[in-house]
C-alpha positions as CSV (number, residue, x, y, z in Angstrom):
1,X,10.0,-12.6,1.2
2,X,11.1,-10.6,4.1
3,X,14.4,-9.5,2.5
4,X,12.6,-8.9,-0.8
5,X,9.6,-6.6,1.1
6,X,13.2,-4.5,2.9
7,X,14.5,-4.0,0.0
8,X,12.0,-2.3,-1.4
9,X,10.8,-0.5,1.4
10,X,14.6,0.9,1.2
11,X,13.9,1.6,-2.6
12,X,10.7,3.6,-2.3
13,X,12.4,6.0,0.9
14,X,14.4,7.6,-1.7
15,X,10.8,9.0,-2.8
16,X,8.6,9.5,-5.7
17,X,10.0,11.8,-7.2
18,X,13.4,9.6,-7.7
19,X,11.1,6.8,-8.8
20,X,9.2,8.8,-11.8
21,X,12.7,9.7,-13.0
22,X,14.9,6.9,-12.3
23,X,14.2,3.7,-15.0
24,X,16.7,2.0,-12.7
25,X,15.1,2.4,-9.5
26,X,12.0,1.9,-11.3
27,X,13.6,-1.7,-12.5
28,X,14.5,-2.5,-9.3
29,X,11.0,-2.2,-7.2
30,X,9.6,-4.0,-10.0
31,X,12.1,-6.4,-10.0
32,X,11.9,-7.3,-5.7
33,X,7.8,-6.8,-6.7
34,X,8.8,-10.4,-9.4
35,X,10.5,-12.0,-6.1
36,X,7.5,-11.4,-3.6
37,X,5.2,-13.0,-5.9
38,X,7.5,-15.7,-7.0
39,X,8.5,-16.9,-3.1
40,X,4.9,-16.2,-2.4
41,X,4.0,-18.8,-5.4
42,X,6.7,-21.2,-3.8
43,X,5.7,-20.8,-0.3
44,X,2.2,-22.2,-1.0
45,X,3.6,-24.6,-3.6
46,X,5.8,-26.3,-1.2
47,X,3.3,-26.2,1.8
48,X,-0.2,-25.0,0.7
49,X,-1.4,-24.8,4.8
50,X,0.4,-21.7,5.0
51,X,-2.2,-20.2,3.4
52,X,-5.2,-21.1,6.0
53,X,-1.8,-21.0,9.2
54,X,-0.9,-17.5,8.4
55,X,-4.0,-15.7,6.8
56,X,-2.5,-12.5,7.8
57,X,-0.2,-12.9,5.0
58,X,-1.8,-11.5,1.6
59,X,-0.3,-14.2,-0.4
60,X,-2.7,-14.2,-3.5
61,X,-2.3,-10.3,-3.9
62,X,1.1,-10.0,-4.1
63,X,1.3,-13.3,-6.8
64,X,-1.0,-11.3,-9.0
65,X,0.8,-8.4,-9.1
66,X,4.1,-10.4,-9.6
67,X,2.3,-12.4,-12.8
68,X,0.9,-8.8,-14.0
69,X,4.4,-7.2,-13.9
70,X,6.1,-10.2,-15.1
71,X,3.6,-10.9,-18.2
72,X,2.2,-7.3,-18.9
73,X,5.1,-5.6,-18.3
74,X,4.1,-2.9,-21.7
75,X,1.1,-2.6,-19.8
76,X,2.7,-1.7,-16.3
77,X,1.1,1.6,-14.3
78,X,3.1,3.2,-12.4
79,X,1.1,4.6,-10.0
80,X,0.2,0.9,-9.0
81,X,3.6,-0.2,-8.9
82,X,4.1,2.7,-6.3
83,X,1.0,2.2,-4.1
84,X,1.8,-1.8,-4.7
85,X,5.5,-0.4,-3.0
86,X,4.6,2.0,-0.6
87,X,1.6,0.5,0.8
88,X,1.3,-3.4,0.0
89,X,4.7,-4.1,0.5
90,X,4.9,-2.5,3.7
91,X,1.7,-4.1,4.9
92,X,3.2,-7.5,4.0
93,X,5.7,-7.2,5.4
94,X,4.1,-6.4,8.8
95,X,2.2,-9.7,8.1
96,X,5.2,-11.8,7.6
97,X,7.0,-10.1,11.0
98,X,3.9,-10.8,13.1
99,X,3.8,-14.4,11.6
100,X,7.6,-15.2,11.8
101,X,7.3,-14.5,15.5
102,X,4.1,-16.3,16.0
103,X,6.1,-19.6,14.7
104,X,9.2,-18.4,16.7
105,X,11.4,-17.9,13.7
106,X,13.9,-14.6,13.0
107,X,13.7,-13.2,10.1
């Protein structure tokens, strides 16, 4: 999840503007937006305590948004795709740093 949340912190510096013209670009935050959710999903899935151990993590959220990209795709706004990327993401991945260090793993 951490490598997924730096990519795509490294995606959105190029800036809006490269994002509302750039299908590509627009692919690919979408895209690392799928993996969040999906190692979210797999996290709880393979130990559902995380959820309750490391609250600060918004694991639900980020599932959601993977499921509404992934299976409304037509549907997609990009405006919450961006604010999913530029603010979410970021904030999760504070989470996951701040619990990573609280179990005394690297990331």
């Amino acid at each position: 999840m951490a490598q997924a949340a730096d990519t795509n912190i490294g995606y959105t510096a190029r800036s809006r503007e490269a994002f509302d013209r750039d299908s590509a670009l627009q692919d690919a935050i979408l895209y690392q937006i799928v993996v969040l959710g999906e190692a979210a999903k797999g996290a709880l899935a393979a130990d559902p305590s995380l959820e309750s151990t490391l609250p600060d993590v918004e694991w639900s959220p980020i599932a959601r948004m993977r499921d509404r990209v992934a299976h409304h795709y037509w549907a997609t706004d990009h405006e919450v795709v961006w604010q999913t990327a530029t603010v979410a993401v970021p904030e999760l991945r504070r989470a996951l740093t701040a619990a990573l260090e609280r179990l005394g793993e690297a990331d």
